[in-house]
KEKELUM-527665 format. One record per residue (C-alpha): x, y, z; residue in three letters; chain. Coordinates in steps of 0.5 Angstrom, whole numbers. Example, Ala and Ser with C-alpha at 12.3 -4.5 7.8 and 13.67 -1.06 7.14 Angstrom:
BEGIN
<rec x="25" y="-9" z="16" rest="ALA" kette="A"/>
<rec x="27" y="-2" z="14" rest="SER" kette="A"/>
END
This chain:
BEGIN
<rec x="3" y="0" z="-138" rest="UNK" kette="A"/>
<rec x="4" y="-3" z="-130" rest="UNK" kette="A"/>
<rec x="0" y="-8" z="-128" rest="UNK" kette="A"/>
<rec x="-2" y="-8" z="-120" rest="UNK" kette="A"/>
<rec x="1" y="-13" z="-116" rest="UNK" kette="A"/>
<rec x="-6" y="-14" z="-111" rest="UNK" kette="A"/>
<rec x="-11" y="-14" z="-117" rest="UNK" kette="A"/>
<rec x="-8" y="-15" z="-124" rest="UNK" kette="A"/>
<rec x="-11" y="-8" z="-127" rest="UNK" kette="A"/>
<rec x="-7" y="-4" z="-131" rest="UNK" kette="A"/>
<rec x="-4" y="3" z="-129" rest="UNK" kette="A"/>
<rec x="-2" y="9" z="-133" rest="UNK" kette="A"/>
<rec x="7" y="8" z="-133" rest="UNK" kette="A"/>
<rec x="7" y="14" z="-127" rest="UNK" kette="A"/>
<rec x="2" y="11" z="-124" rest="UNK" kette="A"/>
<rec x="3" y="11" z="-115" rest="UNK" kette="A"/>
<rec x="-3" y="8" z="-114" rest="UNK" kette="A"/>
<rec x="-9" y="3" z="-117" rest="UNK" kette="A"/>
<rec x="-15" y="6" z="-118" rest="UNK" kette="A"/>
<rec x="-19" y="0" z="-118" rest="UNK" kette="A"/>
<rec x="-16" y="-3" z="-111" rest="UNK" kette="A"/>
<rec x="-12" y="3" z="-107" rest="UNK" kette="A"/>
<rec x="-6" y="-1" z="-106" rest="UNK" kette="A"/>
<rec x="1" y="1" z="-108" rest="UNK" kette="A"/>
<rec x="3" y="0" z="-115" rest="UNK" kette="A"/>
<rec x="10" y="-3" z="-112" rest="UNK" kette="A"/>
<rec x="9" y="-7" z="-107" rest="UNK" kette="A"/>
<rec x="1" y="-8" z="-106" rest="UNK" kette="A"/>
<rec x="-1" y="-10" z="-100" rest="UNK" kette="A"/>
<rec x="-2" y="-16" z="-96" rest="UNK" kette="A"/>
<rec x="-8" y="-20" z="-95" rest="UNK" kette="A"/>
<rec x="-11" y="-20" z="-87" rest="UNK" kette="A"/>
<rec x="-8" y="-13" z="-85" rest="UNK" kette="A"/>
<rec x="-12" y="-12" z="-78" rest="UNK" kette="A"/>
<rec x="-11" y="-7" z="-72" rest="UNK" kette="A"/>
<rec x="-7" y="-10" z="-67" rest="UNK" kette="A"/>
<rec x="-9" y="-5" z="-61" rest="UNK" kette="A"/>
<rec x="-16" y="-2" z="-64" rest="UNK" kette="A"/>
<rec x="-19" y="-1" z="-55" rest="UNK" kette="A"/>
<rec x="-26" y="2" z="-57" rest="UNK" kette="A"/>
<rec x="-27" y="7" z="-52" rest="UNK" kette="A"/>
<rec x="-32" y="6" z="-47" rest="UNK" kette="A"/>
<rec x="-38" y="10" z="-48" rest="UNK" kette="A"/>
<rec x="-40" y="12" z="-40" rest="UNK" kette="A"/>
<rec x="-33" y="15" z="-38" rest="UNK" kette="A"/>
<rec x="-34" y="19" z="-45" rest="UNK" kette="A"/>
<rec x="-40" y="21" z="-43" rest="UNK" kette="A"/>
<rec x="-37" y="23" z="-35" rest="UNK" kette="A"/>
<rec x="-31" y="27" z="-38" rest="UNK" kette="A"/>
<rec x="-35" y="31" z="-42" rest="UNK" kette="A"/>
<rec x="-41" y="32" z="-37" rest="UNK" kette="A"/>
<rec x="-37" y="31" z="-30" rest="UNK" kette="A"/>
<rec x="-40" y="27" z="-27" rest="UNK" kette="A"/>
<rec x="-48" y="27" z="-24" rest="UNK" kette="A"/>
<rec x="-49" y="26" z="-17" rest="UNK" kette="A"/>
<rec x="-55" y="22" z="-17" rest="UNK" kette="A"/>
<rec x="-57" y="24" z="-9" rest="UNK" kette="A"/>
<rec x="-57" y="32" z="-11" rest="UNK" kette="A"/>
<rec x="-63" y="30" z="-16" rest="UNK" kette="A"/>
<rec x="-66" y="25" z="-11" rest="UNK" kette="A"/>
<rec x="-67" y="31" z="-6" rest="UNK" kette="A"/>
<rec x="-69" y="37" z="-11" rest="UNK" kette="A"/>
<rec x="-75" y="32" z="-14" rest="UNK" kette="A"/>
<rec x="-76" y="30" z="-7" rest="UNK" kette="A"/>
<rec x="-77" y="38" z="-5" rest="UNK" kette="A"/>
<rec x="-80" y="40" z="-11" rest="UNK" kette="A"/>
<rec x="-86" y="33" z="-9" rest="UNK" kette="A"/>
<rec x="-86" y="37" z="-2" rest="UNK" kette="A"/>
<rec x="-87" y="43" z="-4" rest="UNK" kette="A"/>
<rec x="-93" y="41" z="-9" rest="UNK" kette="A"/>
<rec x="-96" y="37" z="-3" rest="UNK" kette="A"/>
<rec x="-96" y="43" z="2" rest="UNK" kette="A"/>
<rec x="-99" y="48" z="-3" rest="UNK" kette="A"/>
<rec x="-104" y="42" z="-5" rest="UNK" kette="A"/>
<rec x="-106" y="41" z="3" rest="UNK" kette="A"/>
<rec x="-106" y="49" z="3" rest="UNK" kette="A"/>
<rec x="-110" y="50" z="-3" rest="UNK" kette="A"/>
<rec x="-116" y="45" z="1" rest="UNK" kette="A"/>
<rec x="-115" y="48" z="9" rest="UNK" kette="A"/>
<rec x="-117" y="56" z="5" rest="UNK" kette="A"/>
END
């Protein structure tokens, strides 16, 4: 039987790996391993590569369109 160099738990003889911890039976693995360039990415311009980008005038212009056109039937609808 082996033992595991991180934990101390007993391994089967061919054994590759530590059933209770995941670490390597040969060498283990050293305690503080951290990523060194982990860049979370930025949630605006994921947004902006999959959609494109919106043009935030055109959709001003069509709501103001929409308002006008609702104003002119609401004043058509009182004059007839």
């Amino acid at each position: 039987m082996k033992i595991c160099p991180h934990c101390g738990a007993e391994l089967k003889d061919k054994a590759t790996f530590c059933k209770e911890c995941g670490s390597d039976t040969e060498t283990g693995w050293k305690e503080g391993a951290e990523f060194v360039d982990l860049e979370t990415p930025d949630y605006d311009e994921i947004v902006e590569n999959e959609f494109g980008k919106r043009n935030r005038w055109s959709s001003k212009i069509a709501s103001l369109f929409v308002v006008g056109i609702l104003l002119f039937a609401f004043v058509l609808a009182f004059i007839f």
